[in-house]
Structures are given as C-alpha cells and as structure tokens.
N, C-alpha and C positions, 0 to 999 in steps of 0.2 A: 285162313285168310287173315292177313295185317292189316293193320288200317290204314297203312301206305298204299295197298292197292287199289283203293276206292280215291286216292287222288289224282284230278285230271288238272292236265298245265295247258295254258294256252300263252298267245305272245311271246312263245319260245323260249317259255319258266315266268315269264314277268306274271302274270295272275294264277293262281291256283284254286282249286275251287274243290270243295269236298262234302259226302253228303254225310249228313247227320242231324243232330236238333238245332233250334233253334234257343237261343239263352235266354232264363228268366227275364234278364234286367232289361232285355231289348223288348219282350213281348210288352212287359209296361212300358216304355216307352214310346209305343206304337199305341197303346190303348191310351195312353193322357195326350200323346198326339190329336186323333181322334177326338177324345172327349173334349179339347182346347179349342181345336178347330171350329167342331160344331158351337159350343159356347160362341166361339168370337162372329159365326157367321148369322145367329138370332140376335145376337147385341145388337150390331151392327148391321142390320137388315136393310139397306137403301138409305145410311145415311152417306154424308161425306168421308166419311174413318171419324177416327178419335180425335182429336183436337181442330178440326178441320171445320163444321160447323158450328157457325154463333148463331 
C-alpha cells in the first residue's frame, strides 16, 4: 500500500486531506495557544481589556 492511497480529494481536487501525524511545531503551538489564552482570561477577569479602564 502507497501513501497515495490513503489520499482523499473533495471540491473536485480543490482540498485534499490525508491521514497521518500531526507535526511537532503545530502541537506547540496549540499548547502556548492554550497556555496564553488561559493566562489572558485570569489577567483580565471582568475588567474592561487592557488599556480600556482608568
């Protein structure tokens, strides 16, 4: 089995989609995603945002 058989096309070629892993540099990027998020949503807990209340 190729690894061409495991690709499936949809929109009639326009997107292609294929299974296998997932890349290091994406998985950090989903995790400091996450960890930034959380950070900014206890900063900022029921104020206005950031520059917004005097």
């Amino acid at each position: 089995m190729s690894r061409d058989d495991d690709l499936q096309e949809y929109a009639q070629g326009e997107i292609s989609s294929r299974h296998g892993r997932v890349n290091r540099w994406l998985i950090v990027v989903y995790v400091v995603l996450v960890i930034w998020s959380a950070a900014y949503l206890v900063l900022y807990w029921g104020g206005l945002g950031p520059g917004l209340g005097d």
